[in-house]
C-alpha positions as CSV (number, residue, x, y, z in Angstrom):
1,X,-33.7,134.9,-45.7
2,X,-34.7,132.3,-42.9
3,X,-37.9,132.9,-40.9
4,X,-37.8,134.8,-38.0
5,X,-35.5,132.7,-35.1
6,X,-37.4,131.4,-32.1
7,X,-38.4,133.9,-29.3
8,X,-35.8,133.3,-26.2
9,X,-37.7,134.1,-23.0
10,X,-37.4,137.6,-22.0
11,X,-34.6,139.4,-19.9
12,X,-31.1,137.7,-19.8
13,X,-29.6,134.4,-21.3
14,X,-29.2,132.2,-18.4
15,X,-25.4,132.4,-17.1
16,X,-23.8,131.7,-14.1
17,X,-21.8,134.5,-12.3
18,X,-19.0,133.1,-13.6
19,X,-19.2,132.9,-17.2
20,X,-21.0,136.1,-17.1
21,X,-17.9,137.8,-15.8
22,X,-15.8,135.9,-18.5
23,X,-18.0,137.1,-21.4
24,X,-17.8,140.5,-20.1
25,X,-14.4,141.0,-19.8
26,X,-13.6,139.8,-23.0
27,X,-16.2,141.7,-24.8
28,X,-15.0,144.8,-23.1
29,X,-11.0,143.1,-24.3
30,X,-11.7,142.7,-27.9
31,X,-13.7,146.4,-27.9
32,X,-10.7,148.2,-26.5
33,X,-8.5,146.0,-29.1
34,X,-10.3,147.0,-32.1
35,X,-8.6,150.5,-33.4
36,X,-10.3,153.1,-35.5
37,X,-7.5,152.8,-38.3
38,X,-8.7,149.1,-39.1
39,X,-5.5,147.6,-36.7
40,X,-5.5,145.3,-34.0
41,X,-3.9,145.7,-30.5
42,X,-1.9,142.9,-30.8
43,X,0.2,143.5,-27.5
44,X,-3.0,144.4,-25.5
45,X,-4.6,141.1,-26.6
46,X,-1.2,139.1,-25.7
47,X,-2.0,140.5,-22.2
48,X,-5.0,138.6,-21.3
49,X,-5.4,135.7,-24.1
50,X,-4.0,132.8,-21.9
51,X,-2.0,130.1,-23.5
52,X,-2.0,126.3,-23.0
53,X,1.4,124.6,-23.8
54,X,1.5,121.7,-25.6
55,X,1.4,118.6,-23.0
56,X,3.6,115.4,-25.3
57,X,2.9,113.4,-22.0
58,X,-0.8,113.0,-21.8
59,X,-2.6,115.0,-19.5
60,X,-6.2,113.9,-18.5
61,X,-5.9,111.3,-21.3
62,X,-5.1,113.0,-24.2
63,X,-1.5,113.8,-25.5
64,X,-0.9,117.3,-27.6
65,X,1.8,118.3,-29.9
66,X,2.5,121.0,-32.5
67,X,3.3,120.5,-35.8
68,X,4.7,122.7,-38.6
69,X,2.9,121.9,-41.9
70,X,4.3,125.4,-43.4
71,X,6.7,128.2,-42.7
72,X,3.6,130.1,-41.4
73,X,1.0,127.4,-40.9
74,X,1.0,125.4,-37.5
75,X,-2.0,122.6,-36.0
76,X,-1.8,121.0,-32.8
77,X,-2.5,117.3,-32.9
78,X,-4.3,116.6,-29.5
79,X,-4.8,112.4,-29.6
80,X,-6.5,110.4,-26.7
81,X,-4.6,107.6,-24.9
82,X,-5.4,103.9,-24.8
83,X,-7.2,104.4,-21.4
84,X,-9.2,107.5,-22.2
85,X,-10.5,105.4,-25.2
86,X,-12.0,102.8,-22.9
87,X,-9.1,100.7,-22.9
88,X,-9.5,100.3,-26.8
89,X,-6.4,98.4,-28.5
90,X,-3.6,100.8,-30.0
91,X,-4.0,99.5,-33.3
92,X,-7.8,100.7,-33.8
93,X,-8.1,103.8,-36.2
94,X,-9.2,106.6,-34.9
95,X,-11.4,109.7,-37.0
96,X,-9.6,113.1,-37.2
97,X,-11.2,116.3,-36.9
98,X,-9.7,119.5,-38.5
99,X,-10.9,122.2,-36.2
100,X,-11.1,125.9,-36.8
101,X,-10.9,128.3,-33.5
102,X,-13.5,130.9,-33.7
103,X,-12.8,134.8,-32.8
104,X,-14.0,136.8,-35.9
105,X,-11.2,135.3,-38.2
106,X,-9.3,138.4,-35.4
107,X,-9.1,136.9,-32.1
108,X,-7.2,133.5,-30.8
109,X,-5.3,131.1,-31.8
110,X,-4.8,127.1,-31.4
111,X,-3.0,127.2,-28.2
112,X,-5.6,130.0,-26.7
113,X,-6.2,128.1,-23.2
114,X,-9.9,127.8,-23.8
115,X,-9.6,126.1,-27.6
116,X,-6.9,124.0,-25.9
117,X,-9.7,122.6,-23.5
118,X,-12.5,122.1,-25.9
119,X,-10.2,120.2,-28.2
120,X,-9.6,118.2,-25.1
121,X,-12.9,117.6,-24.1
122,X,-13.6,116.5,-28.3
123,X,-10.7,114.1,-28.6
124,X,-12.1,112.4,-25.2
125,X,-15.7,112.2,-26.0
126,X,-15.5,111.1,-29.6
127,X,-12.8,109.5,-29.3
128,X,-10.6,111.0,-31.8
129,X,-7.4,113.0,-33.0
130,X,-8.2,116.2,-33.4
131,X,-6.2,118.6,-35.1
132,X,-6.1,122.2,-34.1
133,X,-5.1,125.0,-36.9
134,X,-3.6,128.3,-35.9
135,X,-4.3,129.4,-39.1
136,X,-3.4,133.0,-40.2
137,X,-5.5,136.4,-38.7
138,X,-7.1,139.5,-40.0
139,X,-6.7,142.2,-40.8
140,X,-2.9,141.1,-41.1
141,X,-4.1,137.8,-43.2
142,X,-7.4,139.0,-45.1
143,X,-9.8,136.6,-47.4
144,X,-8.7,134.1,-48.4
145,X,-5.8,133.5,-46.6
146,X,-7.7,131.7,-43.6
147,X,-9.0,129.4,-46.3
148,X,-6.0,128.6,-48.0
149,X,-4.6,127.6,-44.4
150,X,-7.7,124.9,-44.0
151,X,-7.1,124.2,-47.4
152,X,-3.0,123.1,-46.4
153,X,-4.0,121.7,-43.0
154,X,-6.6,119.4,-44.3
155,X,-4.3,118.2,-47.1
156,X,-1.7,117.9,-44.9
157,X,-4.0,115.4,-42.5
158,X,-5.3,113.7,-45.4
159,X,-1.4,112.7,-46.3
160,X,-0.9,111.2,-43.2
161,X,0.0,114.7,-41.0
162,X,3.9,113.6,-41.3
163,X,3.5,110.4,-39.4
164,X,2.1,112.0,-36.3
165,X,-0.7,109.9,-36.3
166,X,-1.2,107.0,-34.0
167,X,-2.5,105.2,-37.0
168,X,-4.5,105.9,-40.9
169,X,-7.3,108.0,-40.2
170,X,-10.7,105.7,-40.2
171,X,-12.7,109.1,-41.3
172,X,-11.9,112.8,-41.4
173,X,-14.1,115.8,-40.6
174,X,-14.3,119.5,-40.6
175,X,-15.3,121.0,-37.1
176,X,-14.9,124.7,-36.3
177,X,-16.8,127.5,-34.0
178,X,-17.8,131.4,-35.4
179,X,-15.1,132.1,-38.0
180,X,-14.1,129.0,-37.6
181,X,-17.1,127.2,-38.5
182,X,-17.0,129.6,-41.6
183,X,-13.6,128.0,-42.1
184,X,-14.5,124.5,-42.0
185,X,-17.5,125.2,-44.4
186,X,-15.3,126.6,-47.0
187,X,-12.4,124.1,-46.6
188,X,-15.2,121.2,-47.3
189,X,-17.0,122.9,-50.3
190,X,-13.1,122.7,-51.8
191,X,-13.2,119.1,-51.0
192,X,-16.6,117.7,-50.4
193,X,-15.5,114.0,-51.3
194,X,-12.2,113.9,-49.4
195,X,-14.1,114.9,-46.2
196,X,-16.6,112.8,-43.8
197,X,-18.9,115.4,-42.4
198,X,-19.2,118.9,-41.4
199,X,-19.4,120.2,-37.6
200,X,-20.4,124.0,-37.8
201,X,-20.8,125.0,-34.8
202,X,-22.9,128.7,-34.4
203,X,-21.1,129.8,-37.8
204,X,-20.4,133.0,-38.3
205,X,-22.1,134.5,-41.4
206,X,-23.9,137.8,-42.5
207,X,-24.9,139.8,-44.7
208,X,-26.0,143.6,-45.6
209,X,-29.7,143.1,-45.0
210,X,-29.6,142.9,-41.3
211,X,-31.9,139.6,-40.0
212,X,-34.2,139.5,-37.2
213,X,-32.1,137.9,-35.0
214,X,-29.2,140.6,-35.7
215,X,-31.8,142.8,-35.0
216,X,-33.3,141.8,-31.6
217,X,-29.8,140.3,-30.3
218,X,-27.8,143.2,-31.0
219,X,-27.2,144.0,-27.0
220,X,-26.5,139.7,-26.7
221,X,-22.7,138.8,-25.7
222,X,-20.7,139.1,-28.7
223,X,-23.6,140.7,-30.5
224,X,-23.3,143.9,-31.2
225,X,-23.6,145.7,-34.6
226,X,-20.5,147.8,-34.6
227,X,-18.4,145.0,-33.7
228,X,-19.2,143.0,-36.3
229,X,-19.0,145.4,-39.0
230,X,-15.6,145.7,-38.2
231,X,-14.8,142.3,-38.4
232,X,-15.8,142.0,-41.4
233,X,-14.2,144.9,-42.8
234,X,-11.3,143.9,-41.5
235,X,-11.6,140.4,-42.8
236,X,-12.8,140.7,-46.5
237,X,-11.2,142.2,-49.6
238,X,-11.4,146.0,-49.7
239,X,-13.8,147.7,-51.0
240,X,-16.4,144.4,-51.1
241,X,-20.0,144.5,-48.7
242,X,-20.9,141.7,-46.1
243,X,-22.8,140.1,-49.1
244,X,-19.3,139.0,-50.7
245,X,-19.6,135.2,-51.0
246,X,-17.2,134.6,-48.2
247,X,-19.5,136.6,-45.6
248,X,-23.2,135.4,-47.0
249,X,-22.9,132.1,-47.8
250,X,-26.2,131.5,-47.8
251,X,-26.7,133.2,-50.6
252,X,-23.9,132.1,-52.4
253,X,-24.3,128.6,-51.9
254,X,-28.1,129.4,-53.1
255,X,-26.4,131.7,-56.4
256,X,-24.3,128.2,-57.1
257,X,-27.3,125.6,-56.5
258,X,-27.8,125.4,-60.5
259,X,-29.5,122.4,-62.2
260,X,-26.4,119.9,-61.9
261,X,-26.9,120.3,-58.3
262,X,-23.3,120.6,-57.4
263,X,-23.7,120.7,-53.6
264,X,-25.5,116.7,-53.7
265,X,-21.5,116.0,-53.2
266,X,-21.5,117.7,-49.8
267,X,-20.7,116.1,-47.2
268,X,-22.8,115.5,-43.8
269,X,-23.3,118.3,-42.0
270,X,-24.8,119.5,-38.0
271,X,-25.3,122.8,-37.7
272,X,-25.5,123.9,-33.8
273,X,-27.4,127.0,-33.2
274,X,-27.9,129.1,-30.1
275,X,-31.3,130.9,-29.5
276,X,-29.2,133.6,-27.8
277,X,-27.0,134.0,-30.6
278,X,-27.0,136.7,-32.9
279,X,-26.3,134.9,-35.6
280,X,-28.6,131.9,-35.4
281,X,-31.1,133.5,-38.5
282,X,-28.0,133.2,-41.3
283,X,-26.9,129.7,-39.4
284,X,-30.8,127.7,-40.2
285,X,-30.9,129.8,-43.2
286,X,-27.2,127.9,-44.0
287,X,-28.7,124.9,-43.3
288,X,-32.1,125.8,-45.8
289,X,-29.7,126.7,-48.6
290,X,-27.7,123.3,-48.4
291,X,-30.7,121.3,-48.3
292,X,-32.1,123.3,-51.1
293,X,-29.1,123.4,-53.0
294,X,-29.1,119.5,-52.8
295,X,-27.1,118.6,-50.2
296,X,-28.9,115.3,-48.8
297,X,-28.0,115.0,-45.2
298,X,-28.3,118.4,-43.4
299,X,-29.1,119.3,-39.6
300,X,-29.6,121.7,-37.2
301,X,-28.8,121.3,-33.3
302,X,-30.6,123.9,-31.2
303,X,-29.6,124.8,-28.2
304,X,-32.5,127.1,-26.9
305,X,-30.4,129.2,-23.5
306,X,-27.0,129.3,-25.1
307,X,-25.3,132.3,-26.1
308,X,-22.5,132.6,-28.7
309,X,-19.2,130.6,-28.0
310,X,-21.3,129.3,-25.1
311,X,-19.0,125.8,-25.8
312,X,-15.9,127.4,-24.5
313,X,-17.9,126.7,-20.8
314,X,-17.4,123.4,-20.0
315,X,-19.5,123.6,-16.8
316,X,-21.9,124.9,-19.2
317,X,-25.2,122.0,-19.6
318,X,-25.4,122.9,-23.5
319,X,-21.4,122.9,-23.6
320,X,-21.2,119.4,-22.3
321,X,-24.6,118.4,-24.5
322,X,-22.6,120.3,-27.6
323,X,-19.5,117.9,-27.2
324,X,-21.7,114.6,-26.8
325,X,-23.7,115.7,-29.7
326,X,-20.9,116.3,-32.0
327,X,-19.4,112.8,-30.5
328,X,-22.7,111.0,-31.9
329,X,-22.6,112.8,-35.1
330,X,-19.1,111.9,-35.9
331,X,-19.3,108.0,-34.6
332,X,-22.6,107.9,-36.2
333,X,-21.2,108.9,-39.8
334,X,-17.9,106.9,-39.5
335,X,-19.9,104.1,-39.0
336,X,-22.1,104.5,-41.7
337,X,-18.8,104.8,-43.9
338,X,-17.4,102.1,-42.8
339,X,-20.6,100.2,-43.4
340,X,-20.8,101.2,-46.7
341,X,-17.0,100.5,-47.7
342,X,-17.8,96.8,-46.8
343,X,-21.0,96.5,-48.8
């Protein structure tokens, strides 16, 4: 288990009235969603989850578009225009990012209006294509069938996402937020060498030992105990505990680190942590295990006021300091591919 997580100042993280409204109401939405029996409230849910269509003329820069890669597996392609790249020629290859929405592997989807922007904001900063997946939910869709749909969508990327490309990828990367960050890690340990790097963003892990962070956050936004157990039960196979490989990966990747060293393959990864985030103990500890496991190029962003899903805030200082970083980390490592494919 990590050390002990950083001591936030005491009272409140700091929010504007604003955002502290919008985390309210949809903690108090995804509460009253959650039935006894294990279901979700679907239709309630439908009610207030606000939807961004798909804009094929470019709004702000960046065109989006949907694309079926299944009979039940969908990714929107969001991809920045010629302008929005700084006037860049047409012809220049662009990295694609596979991103994973967060909500508990429960909540959301591709087109949830606040995963719409953020995908926005990503393909601008970067710039590159980023593809969205609306993979499958729990409890409907339980482990591993989240996976599986990473699994497809990155395959289906990596094979030229049916010409909807503006040209051959230069790199590709995982990215994805909570569950989503989850996601992305398990869709890169599947193929370490077929991916450039790995953006997890305030992952969500845990575990049946409950970590000091879980502990002293439980009141945080998002945080609290009950909520999460059901999340998980509604996520993994029945019967199993929160130490099932797919909840503590920690200590799974640590239970697989043998003497071969398997992990050495995986790729880059930036782990971005909150210090008002519940989770933040299993996400360093995440980022211990790789390193230990021999994974060579492993780090951790801290963002000291931010709370969990604090990205989804664009007017948010960390939010707009989360994008640029994950910008830098992505240019940074296709450049150093790039450099090394010509050596």
């Amino acid at each position: 288990m990590a050390a002990p997580d950083p001591q936030p100042p005491p009272g409140k993280p700091p929010l504007p009235w604003r955002a502290r409204l919008l985390v309210g109401a949809a903690s108090a939405l995804h509460a009253a969603s959650l039935r006894g029996d294990g279901t979700v409230n679907r239709f309630l849910l439908s009610l207030f989850d606000r939807h961004a269509p798909p804009t094929p003329s470019p709004v702000a820069g960046v065109a989006s578009t949907d694309h079926a890669v299944s009979d039940h597996l969908r990714v929107r392609l969001f991809t920045p225009t010629t302008t929005a790249r700084g006037g860049d020629d047409d012809s220049k290859q662009l990295p694609v990012v596979v991103y994973f929405h967060g909500g508990g592997f429960v909540f959301h989807s591709a087109a949830t209006a606040q995963y719409d922007e953020l995908c926005r904001r990503l393909a601008t900063a970067i710039p590159a294509a980023i593809a969205s997946v609306d993979y499958r939910l729990a409890p409907e869709h339980r482990f591993p069938a989240p996976y599986d749909d990473g699994d497809a969508a990155l395959r289906w990327v990596l094979a030229g996402a049916g010409g909807a490309l503006p040209s051959p990828p230069a790199a590709v990367f995982v990215a994805g937020d909570s569950a989503g960050g989850n996601i992305a890690h398990q869709v890169a340990a599947r193929h370490p060498t077929d991916v450039s790097g790995l953006v997890a963003v305030q992952p969500f892990f845990g575990g049946e030992e409950p970590t000091a962070s879980e502990l002293r956050l439980r009141d945080a936004p998002f945080g609290g105990p009950e909520r999460l157990a059901w999340l998980w039960r509604a996520f993994l196979p029945p019967g199993t505990t929160r130490d099932h490989e797919a909840a503590n990966v920690p200590d799974a990747i640590r239970r697989g680190g043998g003497g071969d060293r398997p992990w050495r393959a995986f790729p880059a990864t930036v782990v971005c942590v909150g210090g008002w985030d519940v989770h933040q103990d299993r996400q360093r500890a995440y980022a211990d295990a790789l390193r230990d496991a021999g994974a060579e190029d492993v780090a951790v962003a801290e963002y000291p006021d931010a709370i969990h899903a604090f990205y989804l805030f664009g007017e948010l200082a960390d939010s707009k300091k989360m994008v640029a970083d994950v910008a830098g980390f992505v240019n940074r490592r296709a450049e150093q591919l790039k450099q090394r494919a010509l050596d």
